[in-house]
Steps between C-alpha positions, in 0.01 A plus 500: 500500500183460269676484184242469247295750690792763497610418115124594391517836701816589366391463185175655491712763663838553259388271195103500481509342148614217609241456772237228436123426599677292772705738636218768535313201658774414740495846583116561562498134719782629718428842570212452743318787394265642220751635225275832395494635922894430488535752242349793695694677703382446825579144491647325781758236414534141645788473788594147336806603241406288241127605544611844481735433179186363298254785661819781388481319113153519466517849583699582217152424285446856602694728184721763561433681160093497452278607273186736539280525195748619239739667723806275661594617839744428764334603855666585847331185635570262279878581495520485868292172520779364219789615723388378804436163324807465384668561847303261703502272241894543501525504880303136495683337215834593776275353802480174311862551400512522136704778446585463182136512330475840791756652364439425131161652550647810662667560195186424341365797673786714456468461100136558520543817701754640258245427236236672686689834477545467150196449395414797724761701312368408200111562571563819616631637175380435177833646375715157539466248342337221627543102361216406273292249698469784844179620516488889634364426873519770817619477893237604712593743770714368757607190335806629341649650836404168687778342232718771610432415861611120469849597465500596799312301675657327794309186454628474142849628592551165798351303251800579293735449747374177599582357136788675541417679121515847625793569338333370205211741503720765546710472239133400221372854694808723376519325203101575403523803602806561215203335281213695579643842459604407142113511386413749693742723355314448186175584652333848430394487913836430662504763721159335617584177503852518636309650811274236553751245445807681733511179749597271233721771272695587833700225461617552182855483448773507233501168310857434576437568873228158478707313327810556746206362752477154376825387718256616802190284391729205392713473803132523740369188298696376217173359299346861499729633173288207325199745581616822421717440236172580288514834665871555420385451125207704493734819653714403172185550309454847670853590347453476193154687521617794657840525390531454128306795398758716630802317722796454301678292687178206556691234355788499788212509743313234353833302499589580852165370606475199298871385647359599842202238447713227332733534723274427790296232295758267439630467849205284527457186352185388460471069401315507168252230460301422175120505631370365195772195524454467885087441448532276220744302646294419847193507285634156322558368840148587631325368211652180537425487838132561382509260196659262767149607746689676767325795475587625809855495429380652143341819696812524756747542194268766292436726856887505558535636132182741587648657790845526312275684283368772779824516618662575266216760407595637823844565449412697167209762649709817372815348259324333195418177504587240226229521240340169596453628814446829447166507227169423624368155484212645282780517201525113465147531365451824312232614648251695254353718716480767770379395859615722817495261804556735788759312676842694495572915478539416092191330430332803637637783309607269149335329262743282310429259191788289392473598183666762561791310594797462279504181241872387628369529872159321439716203304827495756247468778242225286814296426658519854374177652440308169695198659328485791124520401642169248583318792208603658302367235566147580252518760261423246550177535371441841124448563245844501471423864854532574570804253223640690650381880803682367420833327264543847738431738761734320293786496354458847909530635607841485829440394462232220227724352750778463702244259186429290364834444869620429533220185150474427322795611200332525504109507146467351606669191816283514327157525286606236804599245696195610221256418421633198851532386563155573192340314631736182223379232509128575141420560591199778702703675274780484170268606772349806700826658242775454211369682772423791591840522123616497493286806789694706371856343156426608626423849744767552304754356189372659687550863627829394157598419371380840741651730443848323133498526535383882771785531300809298151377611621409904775731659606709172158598432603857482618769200855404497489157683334380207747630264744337655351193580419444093881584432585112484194433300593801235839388442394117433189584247735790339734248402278218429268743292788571314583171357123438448485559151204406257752192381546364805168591670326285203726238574447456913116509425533175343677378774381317832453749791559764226184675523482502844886672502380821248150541713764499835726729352187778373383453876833594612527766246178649545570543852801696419320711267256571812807600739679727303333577217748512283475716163607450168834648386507762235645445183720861676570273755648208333713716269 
């Protein structure tokens, strides 16, 4: 198996903030093909598996939610070229026999497509209420009964049975459908509605009827409760909203369920490992390793903790996952501003700005990995060149970059920090670690820079491929633009290499500003 090439499709595919210049350039080298005709429908993909895997990923460039002019629309075409995406990209990841990342994106899909009828629900009257940060969009004719059709489909329906999660769907199905009528019974257009949406709402059933179901699902594949146990929670959820305005007798049927669900729970034991202790431990032994110049063994140790990372990412796609692993890497840094990089369903229909986030999130998450960006920050006392050798080769793996983006989320910004909050305000120290660290940030940002203009001015050279190629870039300047304050700007200029830094990171900045144009936030905005 190509590992490295099938860890950067998967996550472009299920985790696309974690996905790196060097992924996207993996991606692009390997797929044989020019990136903006694989996005067209007519496309014919490569008989090689892994050719086709990397030819599938860079088709999901193309958006399932778009925007035309003002409007946001969901079209017939586009949600049929999403669906058949997913399937053949499903039906490859089982050719090359990793079943596990094919059936983790099938439930991928199945989340997505539940979320695709709500949002439908929701566009389609203004009388419920929808979440704050959903712009008003419309399904264009025919696209709303081709997500009836996939149901189904035959094609999805073997796919199901080959991951042996069929039971699982089917019990998510009866359980949405308990969901989606709850709304709609709110809506002033039910009658309406509840016509359009009859495929889904005909297999609606009592809530106790589901929940005596979960012995079926359990006893097909033992692991699948993990997965709909969110599903068993959200019916809960549906209890109380459409029984306490009127049922007396809610409280015995909230306790009936709730035994029902605990009961089930706790015949599985799941091992409980502390993440956060896990990675710090094997971080000490890596950086010793690197301190010791086996860097090789260094990058070995940190891409075993990255995929532990992923997979245990993969394990939490519907349950919620522990809050390290559950926030976006953008919270490490506070990010300031809004940017929509068109990667994912969210990025396309949300525009979120961490401060909007909760203070006890935003400082849980900040603190998280406290102990292991201090060990990391021994590395400063190698030479530039083999800080350099070793942020590089980290973010070129796949895996290992997972670990770094998850405790740094971006290691420019992080080198940056570190060096200056080593130095403090003695003026030796200052005159001797700084200018070192100029040296690695000039070199890893200077590659970064490179790869993206060969990337957005080569084989991304389209609308979106550009977008997407600059992703990388965005995150790095974000967080390094962020710690550039007039202080510490006045005091790299008088450093060596200094100069040259500040003019690298306006080129890379300016180029930003040219791919996405990003606007200011409102004062309305920020509040």
């Amino acid at each position: 198996m190509n590992n490295d090439l099938v860890w950067s499709a998967l996550k472009f595919i299920l985790y696309p903030r974690h996905t790196t210049v060097f992924d996207l350039e993996r991606l692009v080298r390997y797929c044989k093909a020019p990136p903006k005709k694989i996005i067209s429908a007519e496309f014919k993909y490569s008989d090689d598996p892994y050719c086709r895997l990397t030819q599938l990923t860079i088709a999901r460039f193309r958006p399932l939610i778009k925007r035309r002019g003002k409007k946001i629309l969901v079209t017939k075409d586009d949600v049929s070229f999403w669906a058949d995406n997913t399937f053949r990209l499903i039906e490859t990841l089982m050719e090359i026999n990793v079943v596990d990342f094919a059936r983790a994106l099938a439930r991928s899909f199945m989340s997505v497509y539940f979320y695709m009828l709500t949002i439908y629900a929701l566009w389609s009257d203004a009388s419920i209420p929808s979440p704050p940060f959903m712009h008003k969009g419309e399904f264009e004719e025919g696209a709303l009964e081709f997500l009836l059709e996939i149901i189904s489909s035959p094609r999805f329906r073997k796919i199901l049975e080959d991951l042996d999660i069929i039971d699982e769907f089917m019990f998510s199905l009866s359980a949405y459908a308990i969901s989606l009528s709850v709304p709609l019974e709110l809506s002033e257009k039910k009658k309406g509605l509840r016509k359009k949406l009859r495929e889904i709402l005909v297999f609606r059933d009592s809530v106790e009827s589901v929940l005596d179901r979960v012995e079926e699902v359990e006893l097909k594949r033992p692991e699948s409760l993990r997965y709909v146990a969110s599903d068993i929670l959200y019916l809960v959820g549906n209890i109380v909203r459409t029984a306490i305005p009127e049922a007396k007798d809610v409280k015995n049927s909230l306790i009936k369920s709730l035994d029902k669900l605990y009961r089930k729970m706790s015949e599985q034991e799941y091992i409980y490992r502390d993440l956060v202790w896990e990675t710090t431990k094997e971080i000490v032994l890596a950086i010793r390793h690197l301190l010791n110049s086996d860097m090789e063994s260094s990058i070995k140790i940190l891409e075993k903790i990255g995929e532990h990372i992923l997979k245990e990412k993969l394990k939490g796609l519907k349950i919620s996952e522990r809050i390290t692993l559950r926030v976006l890497p953008e919270t490490q840094a506070l990010l300031p501003f809004l940017v929509s990089v068109p990667i994912n369903l969210a990025d396309n229909i949300t525009a979120i700005s961490v401060n909007h986030l909760l203070n006890d999130l935003v400082n849980e998450v900040l603190g998280s990995y406290l102990e292991s960006k201090m060990v990391f920050s021994t590395i400063l006392s190698m030479d530039s060149s083999e800080i350099s050798d070793f942020i590089r080769k980290s973010m070129e793996s796949p895996l290992s970059s997972v670990l770094l983006i998850q405790i740094f989320g971006a290691p420019s910004a992080w080198i940056l920090e570190t060096a200056l909050m080593v130095a403090g305000i003695d003026e030796g120290k200052k005159r001797k670690i700084i200018p070192k660290a100029l040296e690695v940030l000039l070199d890893y940002l200077g590659s970064i820079i490179d790869i993206t203009k060969k990337l957005i001015e080569g084989p991304l050279n389209f609308g979106v491929g550009r977008k997407i190629g600059c992703a990388h870039l965005l995150r790095e300047v974000t967080f390094l633009s962020y710690r550039l304050t007039e202080e510490v700007s006045n005091v790299i200029k008088t450093m060596p290499q200094g100069k040259k830094f500040l003019n690298l990171v306006e080129e890379a900045t300016e180029l930003i500003d040219k791919i996405y144009k990003q606007r200011k936030i409102t004062r309305e905005e920020e509040e």
